[in-house]
N, C-alpha and C positions, 0 to 999 in steps of 0.2 A: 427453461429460463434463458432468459439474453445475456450475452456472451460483453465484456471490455476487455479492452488491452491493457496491461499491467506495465509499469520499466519502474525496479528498485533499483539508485544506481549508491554506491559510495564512492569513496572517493579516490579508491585504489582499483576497483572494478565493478562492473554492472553485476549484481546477486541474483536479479529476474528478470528475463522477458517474456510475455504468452500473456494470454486470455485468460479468464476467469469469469464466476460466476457473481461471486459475491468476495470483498474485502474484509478483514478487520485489522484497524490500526492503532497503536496507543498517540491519543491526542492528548495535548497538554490537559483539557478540561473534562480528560476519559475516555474511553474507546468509541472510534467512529466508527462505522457500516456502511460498509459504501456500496452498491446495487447497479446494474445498466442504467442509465439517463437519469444518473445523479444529478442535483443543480452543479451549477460550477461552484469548487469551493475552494480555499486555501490556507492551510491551518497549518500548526504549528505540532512536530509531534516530539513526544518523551520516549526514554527507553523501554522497550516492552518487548513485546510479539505481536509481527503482523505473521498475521492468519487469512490465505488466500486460497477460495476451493473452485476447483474448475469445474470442469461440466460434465468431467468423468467420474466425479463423484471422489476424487482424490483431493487431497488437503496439502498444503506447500506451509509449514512454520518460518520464520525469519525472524531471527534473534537482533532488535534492533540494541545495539550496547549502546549508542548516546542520540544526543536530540537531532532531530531532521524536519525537512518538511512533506507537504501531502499537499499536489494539487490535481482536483479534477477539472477536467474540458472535457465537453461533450462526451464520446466513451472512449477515452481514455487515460488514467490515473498515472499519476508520476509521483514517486518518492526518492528527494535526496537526501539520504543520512550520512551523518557525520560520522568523522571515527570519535570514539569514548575520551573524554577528558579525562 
């Protein structure tokens, strides 16, 4: 499977950086999936779990506690979350 670059930052300090295989992220309108040579997107996200598995077959959870956002560009995703209200 093709490989992205992932960067979860908040706002006290960056949580991930590295590659991955595939995403999952809690969007306002539900969880997105996000794959290599995603369209470009920009969405808005709620508190959840992103869920990110690399290519070694290992899985990375991240407890998002308040809303943030999610953008892709070409391959590679950026998330900035917010601290918890």
């Amino acid at each position: 499977m093709k490989e992205f670059k992932i960067s979860i930052h908040a706002p006290e300090k960056t949580i991930f950086e590295g590659s991955a295989v595939s995403l999952i992220a809690p969007g306002e309108e539900g969880y997105l999936g996000i794959l290599a040579d995603h369209a470009p997107l920009i969405a808005l996200l709620k508190s959840g779990k992103v869920t990110i598995k690399k290519s070694s077959g290992e899985t990375v959870a991240i407890i998002s506690p308040g809303k943030g956002y999610l953008q892709v560009d070409k391959r590679m995703v950026t998330i900035l979350l917010a601290s918890p209200q």
